[in-house]
N, C-alpha and C positions, 0 to 999 in steps of 0.2 A: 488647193488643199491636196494631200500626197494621203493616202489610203495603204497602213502597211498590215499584215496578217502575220502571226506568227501563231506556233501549238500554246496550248491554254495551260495555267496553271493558277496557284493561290498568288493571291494579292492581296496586299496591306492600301488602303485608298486612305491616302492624306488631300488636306486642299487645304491651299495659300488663299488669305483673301484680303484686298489692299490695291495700292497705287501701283502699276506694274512699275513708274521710274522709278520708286523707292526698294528695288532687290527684292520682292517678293520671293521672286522663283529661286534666285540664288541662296538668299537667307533659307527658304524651304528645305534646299538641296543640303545646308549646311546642318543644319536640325535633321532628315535625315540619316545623313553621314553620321553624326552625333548617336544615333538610337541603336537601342541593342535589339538589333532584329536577326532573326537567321534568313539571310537574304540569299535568294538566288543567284541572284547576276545573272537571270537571262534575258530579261525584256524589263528595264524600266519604262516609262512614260508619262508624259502629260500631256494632258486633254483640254485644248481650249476650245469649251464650248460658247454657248448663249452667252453664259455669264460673264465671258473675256473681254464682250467685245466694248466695256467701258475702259479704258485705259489705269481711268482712275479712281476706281472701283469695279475690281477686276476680283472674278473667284476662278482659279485654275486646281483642276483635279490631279493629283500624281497617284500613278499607279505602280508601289514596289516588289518586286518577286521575290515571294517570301516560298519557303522549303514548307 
């Protein structure tokens, strides 16, 4: 597991929940790109925790920088 830190700000927390071979995270990303947020663009990310480690029944957290 890779451990990264960056300075803090507001986030928007979405979570995908589903089969990961079926585009979970992509569809996620695509929804989104879709949303009218005032995004930061400085640190997106996802979180796979506990709940990832079913393949196929998987919940992944996304965290978006919002202004």
């Amino acid at each position: 597991m890779v451990g990264r830190s960056f300075n803090g700000g507001n986030y928007v927390q979405l979570t995908a929940r589903g089969d990961l071979m079926k585009n979970i995270i992509v569809d996620q990303w695509k929804e989104i790109w879709a949303m009218d947020l005032e995004r930061a663009y400085t640190a997106d990310f996802e979180s796979f925790g506990e709940k990832s480690q079913n393949p196929a029944d998987a919940e992944i957290d996304f965290f978006i920088a919002v202004k």
